[in-house]
Residue, then its C-alpha position, 0 to 999 in steps of 0.5 A: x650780360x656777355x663774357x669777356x673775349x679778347x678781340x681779335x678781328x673786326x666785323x662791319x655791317x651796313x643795315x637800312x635806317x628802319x633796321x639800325x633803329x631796331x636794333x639800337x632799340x632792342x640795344x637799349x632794352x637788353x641794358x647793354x652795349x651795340x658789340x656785345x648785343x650784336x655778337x650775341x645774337x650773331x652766335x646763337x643765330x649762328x648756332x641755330x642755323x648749324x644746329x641740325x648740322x651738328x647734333x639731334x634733339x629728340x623728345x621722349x616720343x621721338x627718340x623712341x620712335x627713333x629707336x624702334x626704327x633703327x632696331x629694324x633690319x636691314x632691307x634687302x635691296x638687290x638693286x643696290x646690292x649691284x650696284x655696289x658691286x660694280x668696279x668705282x668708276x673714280x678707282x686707277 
């Protein structure tokens, strides 16, 4: 099922009855043990949460609207402009 890993540090939880109920079920069915289903599940919730963080996922259609949006220029924003030009307020 998981990979070997060396293990280096232990992680305790506390969860309700209703909740250690489902995971031991969930446990049973995927035919492993309590660790290995727990870390799995840990680190691909985990990566999910930090997916967006890290990388971008686009379809076909999406990377081609992506694209043709990032191939426009620039806009003129004078606004902007000046403030840029301003001294930094955080500079010695």
């Amino acid at each position: 099922m998981g990979v070997t890993r060396k293990k280096a540090r232990r992680l305790e939880v506390r969860t309700t009855e209703e909740d250690r109920a489902l995971i031991d079920r969930a446990v049973r069915a995927s035919g492993g043990d309590l660790t290995e289903f727990v870390i799995e599940n840990l680190v691909v919730a985990a990566r999910r949460v930090l997916a967006d963080r890290t990388e971008f996922v686009l379809d076909d259609e999406a990377l081609e609207r992506w694209e043709v949006l990032n191939a426009r220029p620039a806009r003129d924003l004078p606004g902007l402009r000046e403030l840029m030009a301003r001294p930094s307020p955080f500079a010695d």
